[in-house]
C-alpha positions in Angstrom: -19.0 10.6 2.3 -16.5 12.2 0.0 -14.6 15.3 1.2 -15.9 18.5 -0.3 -13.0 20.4 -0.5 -12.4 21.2 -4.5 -10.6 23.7 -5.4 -8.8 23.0 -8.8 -6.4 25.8 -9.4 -3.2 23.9 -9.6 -2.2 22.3 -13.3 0.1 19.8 -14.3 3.0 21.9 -14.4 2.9 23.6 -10.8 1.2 19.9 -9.9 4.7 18.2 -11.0 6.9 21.2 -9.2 5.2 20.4 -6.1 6.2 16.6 -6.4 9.6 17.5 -7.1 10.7 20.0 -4.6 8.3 17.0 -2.1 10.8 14.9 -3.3 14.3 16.3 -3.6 14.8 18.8 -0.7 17.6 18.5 1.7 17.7 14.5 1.5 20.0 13.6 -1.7 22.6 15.8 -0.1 22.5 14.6 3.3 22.2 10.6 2.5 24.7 11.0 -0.3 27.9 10.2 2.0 25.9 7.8 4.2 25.1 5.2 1.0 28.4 5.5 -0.1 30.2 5.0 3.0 27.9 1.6 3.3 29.9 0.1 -0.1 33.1 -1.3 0.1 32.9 -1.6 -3.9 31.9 1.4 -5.1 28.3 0.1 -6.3 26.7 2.6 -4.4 24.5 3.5 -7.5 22.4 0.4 -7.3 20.8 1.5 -4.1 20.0 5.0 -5.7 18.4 2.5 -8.9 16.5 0.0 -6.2 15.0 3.4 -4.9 13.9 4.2 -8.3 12.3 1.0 -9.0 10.2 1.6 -5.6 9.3 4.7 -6.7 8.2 4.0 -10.0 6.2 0.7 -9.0 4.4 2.6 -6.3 4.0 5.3 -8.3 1.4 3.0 -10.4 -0.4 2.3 -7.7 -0.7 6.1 -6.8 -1.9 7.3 -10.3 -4.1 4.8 -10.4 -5.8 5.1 -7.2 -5.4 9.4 -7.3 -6.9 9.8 -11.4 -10.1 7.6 -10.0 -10.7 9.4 -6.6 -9.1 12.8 -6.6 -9.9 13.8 -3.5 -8.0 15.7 -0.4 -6.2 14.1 1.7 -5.1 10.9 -0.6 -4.3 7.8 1.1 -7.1 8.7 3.7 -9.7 8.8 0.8 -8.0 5.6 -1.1 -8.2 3.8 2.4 -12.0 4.7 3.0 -13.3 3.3 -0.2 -11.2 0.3 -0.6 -11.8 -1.5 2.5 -15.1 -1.4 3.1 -17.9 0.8 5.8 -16.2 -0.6 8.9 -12.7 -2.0 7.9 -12.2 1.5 5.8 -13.0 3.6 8.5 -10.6 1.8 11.0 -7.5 1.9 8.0 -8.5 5.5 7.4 -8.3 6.6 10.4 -5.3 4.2 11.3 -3.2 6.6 8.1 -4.5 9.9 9.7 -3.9 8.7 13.0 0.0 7.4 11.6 0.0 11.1 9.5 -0.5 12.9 12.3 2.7 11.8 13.5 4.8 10.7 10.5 4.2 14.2 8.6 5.9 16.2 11.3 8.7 13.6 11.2 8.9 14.6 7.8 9.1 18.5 8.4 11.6 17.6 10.9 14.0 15.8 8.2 14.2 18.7 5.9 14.5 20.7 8.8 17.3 19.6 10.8 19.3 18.8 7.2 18.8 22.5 6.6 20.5 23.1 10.0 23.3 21.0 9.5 24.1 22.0 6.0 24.1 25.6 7.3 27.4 24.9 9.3 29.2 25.1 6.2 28.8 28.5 6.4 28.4 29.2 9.9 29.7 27.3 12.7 27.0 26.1 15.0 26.6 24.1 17.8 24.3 21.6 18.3 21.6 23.7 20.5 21.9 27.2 17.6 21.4 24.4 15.0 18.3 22.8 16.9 16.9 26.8 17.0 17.7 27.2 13.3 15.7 24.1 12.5 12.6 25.2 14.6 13.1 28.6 13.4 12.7 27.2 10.1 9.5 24.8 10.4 7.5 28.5 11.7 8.6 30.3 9.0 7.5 27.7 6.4 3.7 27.8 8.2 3.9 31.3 7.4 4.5 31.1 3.9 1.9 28.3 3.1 -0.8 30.8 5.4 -2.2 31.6 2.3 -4.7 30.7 -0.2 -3.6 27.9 -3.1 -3.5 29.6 -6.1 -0.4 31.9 -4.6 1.5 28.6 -3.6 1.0 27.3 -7.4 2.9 30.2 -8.1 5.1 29.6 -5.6 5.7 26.0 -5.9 6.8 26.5 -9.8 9.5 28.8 -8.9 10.9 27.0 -6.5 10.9 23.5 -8.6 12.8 25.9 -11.5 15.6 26.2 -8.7 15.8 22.8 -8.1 16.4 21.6 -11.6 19.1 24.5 -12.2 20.8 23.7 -8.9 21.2 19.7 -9.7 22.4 20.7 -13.1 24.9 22.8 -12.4 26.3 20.3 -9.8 26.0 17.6 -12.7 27.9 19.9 -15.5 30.5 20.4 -12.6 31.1 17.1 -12.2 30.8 15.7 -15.9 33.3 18.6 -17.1 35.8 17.7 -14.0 35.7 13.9 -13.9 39.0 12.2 -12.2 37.8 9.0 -11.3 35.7 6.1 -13.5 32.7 5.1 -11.3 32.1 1.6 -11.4 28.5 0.2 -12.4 29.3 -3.4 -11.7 30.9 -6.1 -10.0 34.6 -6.5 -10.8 35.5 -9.7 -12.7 35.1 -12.7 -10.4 32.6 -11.3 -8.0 29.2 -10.9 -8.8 25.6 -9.1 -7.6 23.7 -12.3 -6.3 25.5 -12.3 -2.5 23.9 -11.8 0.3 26.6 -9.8 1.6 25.7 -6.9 -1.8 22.0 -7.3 -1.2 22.6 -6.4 2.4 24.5 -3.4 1.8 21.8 -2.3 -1.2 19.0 -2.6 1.8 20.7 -0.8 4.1 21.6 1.8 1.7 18.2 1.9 0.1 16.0 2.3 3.2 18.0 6.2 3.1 17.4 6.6 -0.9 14.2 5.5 -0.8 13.6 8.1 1.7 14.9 10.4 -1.1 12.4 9.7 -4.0 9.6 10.0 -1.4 7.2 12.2 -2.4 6.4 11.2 -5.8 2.2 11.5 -4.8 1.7 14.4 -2.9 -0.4 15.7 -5.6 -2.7 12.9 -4.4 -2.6 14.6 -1.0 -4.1 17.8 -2.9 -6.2 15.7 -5.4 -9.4 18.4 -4.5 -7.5 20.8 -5.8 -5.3 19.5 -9.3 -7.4 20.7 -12.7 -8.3 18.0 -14.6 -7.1 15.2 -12.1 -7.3 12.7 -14.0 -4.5 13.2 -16.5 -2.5 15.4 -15.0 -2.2 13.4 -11.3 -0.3 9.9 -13.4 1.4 12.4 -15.4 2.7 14.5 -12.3 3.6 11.1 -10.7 5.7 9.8 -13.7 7.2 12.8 -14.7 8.6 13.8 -11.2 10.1 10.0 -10.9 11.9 10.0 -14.3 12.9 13.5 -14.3 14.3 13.1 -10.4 16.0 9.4 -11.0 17.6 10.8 -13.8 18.7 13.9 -11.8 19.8 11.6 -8.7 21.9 9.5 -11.2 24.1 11.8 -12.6 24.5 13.6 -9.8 25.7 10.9 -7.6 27.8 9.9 -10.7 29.2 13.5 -11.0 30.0 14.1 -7.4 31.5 10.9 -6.7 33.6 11.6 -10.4 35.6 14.1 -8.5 35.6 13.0 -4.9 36.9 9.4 -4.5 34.0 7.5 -3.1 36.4 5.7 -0.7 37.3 9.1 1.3 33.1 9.5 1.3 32.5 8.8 4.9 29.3 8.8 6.9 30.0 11.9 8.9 30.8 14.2 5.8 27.8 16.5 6.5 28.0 18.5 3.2 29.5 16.5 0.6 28.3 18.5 -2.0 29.4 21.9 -1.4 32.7 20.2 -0.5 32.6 19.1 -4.2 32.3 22.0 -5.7 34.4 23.8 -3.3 37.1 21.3 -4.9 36.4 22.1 -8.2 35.4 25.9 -8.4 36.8 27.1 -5.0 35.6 28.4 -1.7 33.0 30.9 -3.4 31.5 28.6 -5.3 31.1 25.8 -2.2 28.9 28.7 -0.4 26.8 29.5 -3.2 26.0 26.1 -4.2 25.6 25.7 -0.2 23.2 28.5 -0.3 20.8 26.8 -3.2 20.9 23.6 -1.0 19.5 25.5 1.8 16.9 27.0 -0.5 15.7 23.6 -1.9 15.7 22.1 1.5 13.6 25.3 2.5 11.2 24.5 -1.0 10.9 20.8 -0.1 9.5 21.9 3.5 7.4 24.0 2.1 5.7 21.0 -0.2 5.3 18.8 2.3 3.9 20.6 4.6 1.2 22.0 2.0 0.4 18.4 0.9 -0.1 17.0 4.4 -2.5 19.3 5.9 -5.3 18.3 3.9 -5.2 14.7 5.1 -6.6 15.4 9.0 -9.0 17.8 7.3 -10.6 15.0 4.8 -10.6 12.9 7.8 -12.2 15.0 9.7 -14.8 16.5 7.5 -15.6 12.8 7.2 -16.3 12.8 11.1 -13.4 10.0 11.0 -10.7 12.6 12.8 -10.9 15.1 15.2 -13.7 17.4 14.5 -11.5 20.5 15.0 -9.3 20.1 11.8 -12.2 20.3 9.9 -12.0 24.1 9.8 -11.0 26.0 6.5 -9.7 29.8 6.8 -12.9 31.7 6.9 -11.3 34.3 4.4 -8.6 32.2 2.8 -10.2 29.2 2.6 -7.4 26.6 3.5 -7.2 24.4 6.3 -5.4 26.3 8.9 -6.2 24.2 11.7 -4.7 21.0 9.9 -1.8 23.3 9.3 -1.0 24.7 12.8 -1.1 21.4 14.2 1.3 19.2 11.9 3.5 22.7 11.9 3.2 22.4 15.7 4.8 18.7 16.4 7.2 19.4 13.5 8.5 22.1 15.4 8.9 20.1 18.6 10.3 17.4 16.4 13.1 19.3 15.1 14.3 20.3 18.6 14.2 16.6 20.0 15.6 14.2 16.9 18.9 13.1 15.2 18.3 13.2 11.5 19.4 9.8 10.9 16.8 8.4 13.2 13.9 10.6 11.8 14.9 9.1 7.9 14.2 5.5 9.3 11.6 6.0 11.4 9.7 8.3 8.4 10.0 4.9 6.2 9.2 2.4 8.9 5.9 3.9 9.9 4.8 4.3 6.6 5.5 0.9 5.3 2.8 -1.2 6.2 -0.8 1.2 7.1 0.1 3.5 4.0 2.0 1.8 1.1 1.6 -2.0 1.4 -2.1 -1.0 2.5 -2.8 0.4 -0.1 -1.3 -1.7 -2.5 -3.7 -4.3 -0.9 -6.8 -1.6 -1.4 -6.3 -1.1 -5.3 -6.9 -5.1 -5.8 -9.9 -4.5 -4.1 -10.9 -1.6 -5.6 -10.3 -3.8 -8.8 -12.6 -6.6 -8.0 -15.4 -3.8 -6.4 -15.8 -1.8 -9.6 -15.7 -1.9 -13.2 -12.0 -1.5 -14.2 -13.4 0.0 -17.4 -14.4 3.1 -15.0 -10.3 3.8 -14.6 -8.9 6.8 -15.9 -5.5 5.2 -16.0 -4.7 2.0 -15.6 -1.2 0.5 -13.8 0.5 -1.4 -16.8 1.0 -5.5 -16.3 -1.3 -5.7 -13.2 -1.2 -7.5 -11.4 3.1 -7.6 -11.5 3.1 -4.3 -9.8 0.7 -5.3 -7.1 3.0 -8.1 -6.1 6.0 -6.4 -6.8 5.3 -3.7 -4.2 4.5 -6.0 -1.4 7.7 -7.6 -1.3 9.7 -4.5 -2.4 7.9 -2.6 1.0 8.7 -6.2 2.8 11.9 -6.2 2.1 12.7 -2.4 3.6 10.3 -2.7 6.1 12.4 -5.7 7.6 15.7 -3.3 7.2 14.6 -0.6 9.1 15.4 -2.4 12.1 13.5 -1.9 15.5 11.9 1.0 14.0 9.8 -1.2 12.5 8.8 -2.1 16.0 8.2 1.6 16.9 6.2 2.1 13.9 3.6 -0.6 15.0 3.3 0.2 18.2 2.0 3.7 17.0 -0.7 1.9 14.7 -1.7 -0.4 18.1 -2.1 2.7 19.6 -4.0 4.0 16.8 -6.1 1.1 16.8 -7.2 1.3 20.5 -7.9 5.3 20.0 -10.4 4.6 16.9 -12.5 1.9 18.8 -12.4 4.2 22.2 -13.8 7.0 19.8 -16.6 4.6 18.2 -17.5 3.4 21.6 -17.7 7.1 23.1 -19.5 8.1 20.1 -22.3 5.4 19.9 -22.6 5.9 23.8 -23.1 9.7 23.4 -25.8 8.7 20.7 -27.6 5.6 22.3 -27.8 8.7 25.4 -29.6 11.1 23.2 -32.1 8.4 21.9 
């Protein structure tokens, strides 16, 4: 059964600034320091390009999976259909399930980075930054308590600040260049060591982290006017238009600070940069804007993720409680509150660096390489004719995503073993449901 939540008041444009604030937010400026500090070279840039090429790969997959069932809740929906009655109920539920603790991880990111940026301008210990962060998460819940057409709005303005924030570091930089940033190895070395592949993993499983959020319009696919043009086209223009952002950013900031004096701890690089080249007014306004697009990014994500426990659960495949829309505002509230909720408590108990890898390594395998696996399915289900869009050079992309997610998924380390613990657990929940359920109905019988 297909969710029945439409609602298509968001087009391509506030579709796109909704990917874009998803996907920028607070991390470019918190993992900046912490990729560079991992490169002894300087070729830090490649594991901002290998984040790209992820992106843009599984971005194929997304488009083509969101323009053919634009539904709420995204993977959920992509999941139910690919694999079949039984095994798409279980992997369904198994992405909810993972959701339901992944998305508040995700809340609590953009949190906490808000909270440590914000000791550039006021000094805060570590308890008065874990309030600001919570703080933070419940204001956000009240701003998206609202109906959708008002967060289209919304969503646009906020993606405006974005652009003209990451410009005006870029100009700084470009028009205050002191050092030559170098795009490849020096004579005599070269880029096939395992030693530089090693250092472009560990660097990439933060960037990646960065370009996330590249599909959330899928998550809101019930409510994006004419879905199937304008989801791809969201998708592809928020990679391009963010890579190219990222880029020259890093480029520009890196132009003025020497990347061998950026060191892991440097909380707030940026406004450090422009501090440097502008002075101390201009490192607190700049500091400011971060806060606001770490704010906006919040704001996104939460929005996107609390239709996905609602399409479950309308499907009777979740908890029947986040089925519930506002009675006046018609939104899923419940959904809300609860993802809102855990990323609350999140923000109060996590380091940052722990919730970036722990974000990608439970998402790895039941969400991306899943569903990589669902769209050959799909393919050899249904007439491919029947695609609004189609991902170019299938089936490159297919394989290229399973070994790209392999390959990260294997350098996140034992949070890789976290992450599928969860899913076990997930697992044993869905079959103790189904047993309870046919139990309760064989009793009624």
């Amino acid at each position: 059964m297909a969710t029945s939540f439409t609602n298509r008041k968001l087009n391509l444009l506030q579709a796109t600034s909704i990917n874009m604030i998803d996907m920028v937010g607070i991390g470019p400026f918190v993992v900046m320091p912490l990729v560079v500090s991992n490169f002894q070279n300087g070729l830090f840039i490649w594991a901002w390009i290998f984040g790209a090429v992820t992106a843009l790969i599984d971005g194929m997959i997304w488009s083509e999976l969101g323009a053919k069932y634009p539904l709420a809740g995204g993977t959920y929906n992509f999941h139910r259909i690919a694999f079949g009655e039984k095994g798409g109920r279980l992997m369904s539920f198994l992405f909810v399930w993972q959701t339901s603790i992944q998305a508040p991880l995700v809340m609590a990111s953009a949190a906490i980075g808000f909270a440590q940026y914000l000791t550039f301008l006021v000094d805060l210990n570590m308890w008065q930054q874990k309030i600001v962060s919570g703080a933070l998460v419940l204001f956000v819940l009240l701003l998206l308590y609202r109906k959708i057409e008002s967060i289209g709005k919304i969503s646009v303005a906020l993606g405006v600040m974005v652009v003209l924030t990451i410009g005006w570091i870029i100009f700084g930089g470009m028009t205050h260049r002191q050092f030559t940033i170098p795009l490849f190895p020096e004579s005599g070395n070269t880029f096939f060591t395992l030693s530089f592949w090693a250092t472009v993993a560990h660097g990439s499983v933060k960037t990646v982290y960065s370009y996330l959020g590249y599909y959330n319009v899928c998550h809101l696919g019930g409510e994006i006017k004419n879905p199937e043009i304008n989801i791809p086209r969201s998708i592809f223009i928020s990679i391009f238009g963010i890579t190219s952002l990222y880029l020259l950013m890093n480029i520009s900031v890196m132009s003025v600070i020497p990347w061998q004096q950026a060191g892991s701890m440097d909380k707030y690089l940026v406004s450090g940069f422009m501090e440097n080249i502008y002075g101390h007014q201009a490192g607190v306004f700049v500091t400011v804007l971060i806060l606001c697009i770490a704010l906006s990014s919040l704001f996104a994500v939460v929005l996107g993720y609390s239709r996905v426990p609602y399409a479950a659960a309308v499907d009777g495949n979740f908890f029947k409680v986040f089925s519930k829309l506002h009675p006046i505002k018609q939104f899923p509230h419940i959904s809300l509150l609860v993802l809102g909720g855990l990323g609350f408590c999140f923000s109060l108990l996590f380091k940052l660096t722990e919730v970036i890898t722990a974000i990608l390594a439970m998402r790895i395998v039941v969400q991306f390489m899943a569903q990589t696996v669902g769209v050959v399915l799909l393919r050899k289900k249904y007439d491919t004719n029947t695609l609004p869009f189609k991902m170019w050079l299938y089936p490159l992309p297919v394989f290229l995503s399973l070994l790209l997610w392999a390959f990260l998924l294997v350098n996140t380390g034992n949070f890789a073993w976290y992450g599928g613990l969860i899913a076990l657990a997930g697992v044993l929940v869905f079959y103790f449901r189904t047993y309870w359920a046919d139990k309760k109905t064989k009793a009624l019988k």
